[in-house]
C-alpha positions as CSV (number, residue, x, y, z in Angstrom):
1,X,11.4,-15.2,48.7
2,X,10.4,-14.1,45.0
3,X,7.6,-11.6,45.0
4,X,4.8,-13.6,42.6
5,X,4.1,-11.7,39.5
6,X,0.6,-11.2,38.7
7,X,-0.4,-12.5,34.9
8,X,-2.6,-9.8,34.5
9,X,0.7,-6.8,34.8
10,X,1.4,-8.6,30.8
11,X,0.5,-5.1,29.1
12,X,-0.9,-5.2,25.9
13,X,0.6,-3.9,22.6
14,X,-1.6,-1.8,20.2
15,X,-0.3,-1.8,16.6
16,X,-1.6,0.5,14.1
17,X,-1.3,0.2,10.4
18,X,-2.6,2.3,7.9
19,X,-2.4,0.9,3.7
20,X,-3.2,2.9,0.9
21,X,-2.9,2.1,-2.8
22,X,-1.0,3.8,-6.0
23,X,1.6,6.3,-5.5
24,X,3.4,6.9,-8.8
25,X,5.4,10.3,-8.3
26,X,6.3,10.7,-12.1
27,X,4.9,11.9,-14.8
28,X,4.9,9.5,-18.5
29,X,7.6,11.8,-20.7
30,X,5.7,11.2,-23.5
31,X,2.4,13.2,-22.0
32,X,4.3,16.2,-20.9
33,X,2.3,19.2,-20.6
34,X,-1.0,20.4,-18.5
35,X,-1.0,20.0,-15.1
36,X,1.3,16.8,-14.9
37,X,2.7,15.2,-11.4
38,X,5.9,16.9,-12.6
39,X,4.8,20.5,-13.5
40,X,2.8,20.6,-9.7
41,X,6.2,19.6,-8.2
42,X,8.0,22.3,-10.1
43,X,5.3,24.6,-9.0
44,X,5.2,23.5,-5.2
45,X,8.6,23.4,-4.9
46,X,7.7,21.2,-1.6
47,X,7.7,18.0,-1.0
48,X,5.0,18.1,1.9
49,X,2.4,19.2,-0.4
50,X,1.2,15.6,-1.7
51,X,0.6,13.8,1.5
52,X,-0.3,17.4,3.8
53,X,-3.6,16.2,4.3
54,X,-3.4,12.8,5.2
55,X,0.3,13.3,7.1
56,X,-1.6,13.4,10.3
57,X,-3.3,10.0,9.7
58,X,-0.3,8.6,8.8
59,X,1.7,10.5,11.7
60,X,-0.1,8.7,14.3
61,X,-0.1,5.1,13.5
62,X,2.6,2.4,13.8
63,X,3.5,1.6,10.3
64,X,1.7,3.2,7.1
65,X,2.2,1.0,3.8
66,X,1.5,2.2,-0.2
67,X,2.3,0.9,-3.6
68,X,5.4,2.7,-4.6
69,X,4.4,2.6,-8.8
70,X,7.0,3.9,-10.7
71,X,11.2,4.1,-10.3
72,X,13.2,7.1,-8.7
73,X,16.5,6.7,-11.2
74,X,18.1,9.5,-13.1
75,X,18.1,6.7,-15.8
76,X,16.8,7.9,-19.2
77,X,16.8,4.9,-21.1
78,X,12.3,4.3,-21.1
79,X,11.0,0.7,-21.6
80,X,9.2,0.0,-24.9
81,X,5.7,0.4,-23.0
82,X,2.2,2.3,-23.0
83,X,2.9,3.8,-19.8
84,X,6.6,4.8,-18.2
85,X,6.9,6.0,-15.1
86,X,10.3,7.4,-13.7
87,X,11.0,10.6,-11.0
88,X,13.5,12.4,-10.0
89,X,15.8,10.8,-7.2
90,X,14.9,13.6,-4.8
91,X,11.1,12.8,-5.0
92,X,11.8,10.7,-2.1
93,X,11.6,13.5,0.1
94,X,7.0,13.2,-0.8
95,X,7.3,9.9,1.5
96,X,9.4,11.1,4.1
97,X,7.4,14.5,4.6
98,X,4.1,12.4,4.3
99,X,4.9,9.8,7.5
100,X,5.1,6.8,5.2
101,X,7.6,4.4,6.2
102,X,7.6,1.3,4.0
103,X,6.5,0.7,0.0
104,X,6.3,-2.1,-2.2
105,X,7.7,-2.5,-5.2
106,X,6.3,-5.5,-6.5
107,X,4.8,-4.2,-9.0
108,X,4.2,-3.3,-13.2
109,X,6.4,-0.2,-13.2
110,X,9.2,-0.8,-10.7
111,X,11.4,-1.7,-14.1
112,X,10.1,1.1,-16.3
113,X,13.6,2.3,-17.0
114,X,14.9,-1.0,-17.4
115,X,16.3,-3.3,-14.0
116,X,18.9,-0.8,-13.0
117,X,15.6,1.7,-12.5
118,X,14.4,-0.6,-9.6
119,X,17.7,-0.9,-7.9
120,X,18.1,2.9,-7.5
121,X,14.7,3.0,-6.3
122,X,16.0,0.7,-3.5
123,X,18.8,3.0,-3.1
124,X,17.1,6.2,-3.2
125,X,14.1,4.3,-0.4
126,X,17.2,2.6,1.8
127,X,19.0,6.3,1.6
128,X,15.6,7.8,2.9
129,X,15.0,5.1,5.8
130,X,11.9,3.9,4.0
131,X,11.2,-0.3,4.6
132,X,10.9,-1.4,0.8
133,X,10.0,-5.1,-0.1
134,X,8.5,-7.0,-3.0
135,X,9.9,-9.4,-5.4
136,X,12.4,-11.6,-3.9
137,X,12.8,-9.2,-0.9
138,X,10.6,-9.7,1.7
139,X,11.2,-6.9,5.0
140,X,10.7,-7.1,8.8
141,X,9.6,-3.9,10.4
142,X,9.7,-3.6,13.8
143,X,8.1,-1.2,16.0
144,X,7.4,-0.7,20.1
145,X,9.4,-4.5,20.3
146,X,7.0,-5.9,17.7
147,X,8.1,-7.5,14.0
148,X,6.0,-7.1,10.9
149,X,6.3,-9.4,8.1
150,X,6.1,-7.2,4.7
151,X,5.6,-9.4,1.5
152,X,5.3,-8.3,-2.2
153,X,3.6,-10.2,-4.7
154,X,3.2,-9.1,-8.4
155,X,0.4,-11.9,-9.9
156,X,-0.3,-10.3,-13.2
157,X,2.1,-12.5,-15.7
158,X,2.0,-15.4,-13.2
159,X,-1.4,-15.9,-11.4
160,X,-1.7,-18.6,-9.3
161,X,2.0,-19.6,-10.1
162,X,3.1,-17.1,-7.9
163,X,1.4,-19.6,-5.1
164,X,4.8,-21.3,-3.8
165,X,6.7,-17.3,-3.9
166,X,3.8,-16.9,-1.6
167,X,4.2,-19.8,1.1
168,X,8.1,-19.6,1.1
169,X,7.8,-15.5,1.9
170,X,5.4,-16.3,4.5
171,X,7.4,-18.7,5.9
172,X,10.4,-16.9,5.3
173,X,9.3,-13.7,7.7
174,X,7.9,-15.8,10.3
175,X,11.1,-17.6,10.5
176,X,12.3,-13.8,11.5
177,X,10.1,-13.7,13.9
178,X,7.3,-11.7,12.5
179,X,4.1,-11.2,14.7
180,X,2.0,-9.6,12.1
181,X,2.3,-10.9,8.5
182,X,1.1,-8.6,5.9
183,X,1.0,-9.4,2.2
184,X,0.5,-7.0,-0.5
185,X,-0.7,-8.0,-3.8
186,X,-0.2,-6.8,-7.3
187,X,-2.9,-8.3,-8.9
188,X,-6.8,-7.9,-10.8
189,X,-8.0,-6.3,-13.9
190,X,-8.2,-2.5,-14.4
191,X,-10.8,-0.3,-13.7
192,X,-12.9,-3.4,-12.3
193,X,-14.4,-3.2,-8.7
194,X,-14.7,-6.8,-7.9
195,X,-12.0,-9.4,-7.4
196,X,-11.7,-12.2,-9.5
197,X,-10.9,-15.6,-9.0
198,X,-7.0,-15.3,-8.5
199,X,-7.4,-12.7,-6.6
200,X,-9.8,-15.2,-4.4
201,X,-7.8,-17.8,-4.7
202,X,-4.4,-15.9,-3.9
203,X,-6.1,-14.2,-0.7
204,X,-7.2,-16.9,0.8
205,X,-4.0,-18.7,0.5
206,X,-1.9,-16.1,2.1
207,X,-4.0,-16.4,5.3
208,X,-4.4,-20.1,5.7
209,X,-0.4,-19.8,5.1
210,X,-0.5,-17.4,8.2
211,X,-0.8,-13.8,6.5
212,X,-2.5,-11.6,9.1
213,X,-3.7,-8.7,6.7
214,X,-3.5,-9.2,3.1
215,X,-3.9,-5.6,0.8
216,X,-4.0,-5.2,-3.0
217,X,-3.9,-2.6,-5.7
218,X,-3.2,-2.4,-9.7
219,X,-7.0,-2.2,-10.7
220,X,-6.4,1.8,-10.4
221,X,-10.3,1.7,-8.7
222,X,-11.4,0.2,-4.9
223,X,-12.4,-3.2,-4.6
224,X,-14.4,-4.6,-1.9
225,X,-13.3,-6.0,1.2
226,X,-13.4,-9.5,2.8
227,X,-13.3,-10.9,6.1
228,X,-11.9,-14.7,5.4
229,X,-11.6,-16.8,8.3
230,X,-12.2,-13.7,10.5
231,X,-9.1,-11.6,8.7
232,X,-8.8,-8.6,6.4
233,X,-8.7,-8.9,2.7
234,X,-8.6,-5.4,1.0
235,X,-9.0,-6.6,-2.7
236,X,-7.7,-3.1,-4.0
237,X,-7.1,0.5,-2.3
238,X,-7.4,2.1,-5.9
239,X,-4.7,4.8,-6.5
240,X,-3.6,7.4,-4.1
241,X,-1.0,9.9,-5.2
242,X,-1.5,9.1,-8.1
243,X,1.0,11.2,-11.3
244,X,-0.3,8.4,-13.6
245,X,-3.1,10.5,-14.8
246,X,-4.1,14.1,-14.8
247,X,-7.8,13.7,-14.1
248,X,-9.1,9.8,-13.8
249,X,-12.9,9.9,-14.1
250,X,-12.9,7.5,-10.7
251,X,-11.2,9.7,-7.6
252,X,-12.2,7.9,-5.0
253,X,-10.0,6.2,-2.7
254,X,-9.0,4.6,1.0
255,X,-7.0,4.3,3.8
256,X,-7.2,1.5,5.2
257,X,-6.3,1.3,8.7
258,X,-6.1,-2.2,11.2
259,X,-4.8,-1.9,14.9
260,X,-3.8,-5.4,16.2
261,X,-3.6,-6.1,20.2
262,X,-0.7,-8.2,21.0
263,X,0.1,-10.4,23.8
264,X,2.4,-12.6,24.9
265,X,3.5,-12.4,21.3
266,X,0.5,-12.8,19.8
267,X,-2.2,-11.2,17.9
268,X,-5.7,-11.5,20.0
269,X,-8.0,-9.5,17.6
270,X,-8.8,-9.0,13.8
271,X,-11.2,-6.8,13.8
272,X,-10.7,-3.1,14.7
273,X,-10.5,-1.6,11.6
274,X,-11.2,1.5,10.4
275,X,-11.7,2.6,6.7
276,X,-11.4,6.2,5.8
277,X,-12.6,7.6,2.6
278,X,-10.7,9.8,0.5
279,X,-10.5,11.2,-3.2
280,X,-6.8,11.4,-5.0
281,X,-7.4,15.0,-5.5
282,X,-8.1,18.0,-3.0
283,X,-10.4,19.4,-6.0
284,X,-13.0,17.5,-7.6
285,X,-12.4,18.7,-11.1
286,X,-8.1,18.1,-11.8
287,X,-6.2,15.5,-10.1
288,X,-3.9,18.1,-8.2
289,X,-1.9,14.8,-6.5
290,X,-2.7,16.0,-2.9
291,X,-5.0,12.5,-1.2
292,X,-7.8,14.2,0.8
293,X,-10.1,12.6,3.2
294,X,-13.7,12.7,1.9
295,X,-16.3,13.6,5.3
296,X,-20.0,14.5,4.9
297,X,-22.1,13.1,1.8
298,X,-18.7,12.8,-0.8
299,X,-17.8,10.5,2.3
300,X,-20.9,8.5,3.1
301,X,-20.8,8.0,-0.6
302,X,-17.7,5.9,-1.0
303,X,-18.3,4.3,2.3
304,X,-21.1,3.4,0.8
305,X,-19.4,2.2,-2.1
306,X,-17.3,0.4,-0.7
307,X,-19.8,-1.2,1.3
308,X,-21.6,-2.2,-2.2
309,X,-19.0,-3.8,-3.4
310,X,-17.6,-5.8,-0.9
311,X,-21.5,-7.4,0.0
312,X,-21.7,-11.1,-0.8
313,X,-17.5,-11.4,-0.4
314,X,-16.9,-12.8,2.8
315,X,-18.8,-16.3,3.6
């Protein structure tokens, strides 16, 4: 006789993601000089110094995503554009050292050196073991038996006619088996703190397609966040390491951090999240490209923030 199997020995899965916004490790060759992205690399001489004080964070979770803005290419050839954005191949070593394991490229620099910039970027990430997806690609990462769906979306030329990219993707990774869907916009207006209508529009889309987290950046400040239909929208996670500009006049920043409880293949809970202030800069008066977590009043005040802006978002 078959021993019976108690339903309650089905152990739960705890999944742990942590998103953050910007990372452009570059500095534009036409504002050389100062304390650039570039000069504090030369000067470090270690990769481990940009993501030292978050690597713990980042350590200890499941899966941490950012916005990988800018290419890795040895390319020289720089797009006719305000801002170009291209590092040296070995600057891949700043992701690995800092625990991040998957980046999307979806995004208004990926091509800055022209479309043979973007694939060595994929090179240089697939070389390093670091999960890259936007565009056309879409990625399944799996960790402790569990699939996550990772979907890039870059809205800015497109809007809302990036709509059926968005259904098919979500379909696509589900299709693969993906438990968690996460989709990661490109999206907004600069230097604005609250979504617009696309933005809206988009969100909500990609979680009555199925998306289980939905995460944006490009407005280069935080946007609030939204609970839609009892999931996650984080409208933008401002910039993080961040060799775009030497000292932005708006440091603050997020990580934002969801752990999902699976069972039986399933997610049973949206809403343990955790949200963890930070500035782009260990020192308040240079961005010195090392993310710090903000605790005591600099930290009650972006929570606060953040707070601020995100009231009257979610119905």
């Amino acid at each position: 006789e078959l021993p019976s199997v108690s339903i309650d020995t089905v152990e739960d899965i705890r999944i742990t993601i942590s998103a953050a916004g910007d990372c452009t490790f570059a500095t534009d060759v036409n504002y050389a000089g100062g304390p650039t992205f570039v000069a504090k690399y030369n000067e470090v001489q270690d990769p481990s110094y940009f993501l030292r004080n978050v690597q713990e964070i980042f350590a200890n979770d499941d899966l941490t995503i950012v916005n990988f803005e800018g290419t890795l290419t040895n390319l020289t050839t720089r797009q006719d554009k305000q801002f170009a954005f291209r590092g040296d191949p070995s600057y891949v070593n700043i992701l690995t050292a800092g625990s991040v394991e998957a980046v999307n490229l979806a995004n208004n620099h990926s091509r800055d050196y022209g479309m043979q910039s973007l694939e060595d970027t994929r090179h240089y990430l697939t070389e390093a073991g670091i999960t890259h997806f936007g565009y056309d690609q879409t990625a399944i990462y799996e960790v402790k038996g569990v699939k996550i769906g990772l979907i890039g979306i870059y809205v800015l030329p497109d809007g809302l006619g990036r709509m059926q990219q968005l259904q098919q993707h979500i379909q696509k990774v589900e299709s693969e088996g993906a438990v968690i869907t996460v989709v990661n916009f490109h999206w907004g207006i600069e230097r604005e703190y609250y979504p617009n209508d696309v933005q809206k529009q988009l969100a909500h889309a990609a979680i009555d397609n199925g998306a289980d987290l939905v995460i944006g950046e490009h407005p280069h400040v935080l946007q609030g966040i939204e609970v839609y239909n009892g999931k996650q929208i984080v409208y933008s996670m401002g910039n993080f390491c961040f060799g775009g500009n030497k000292n932005p006049s708006d440091k603050d920043s997020m990580i934002f951090q969801q752990t999902f409880t699976i069972r039986d293949g399933k997610v049973l809970n949206y809403d343990e999240v955790n949200i963890i202030p930070c500035s782009i800069s260990s020192v308040s008066n240079v961005n010195n490209y090392q993310p710090t977590i903000l605790t005591g009043t600099e930290g009650e005040r972006v929570m606060g923030k953040i707070n601020e802006i995100s009231t009257g978002l979610s119905e």
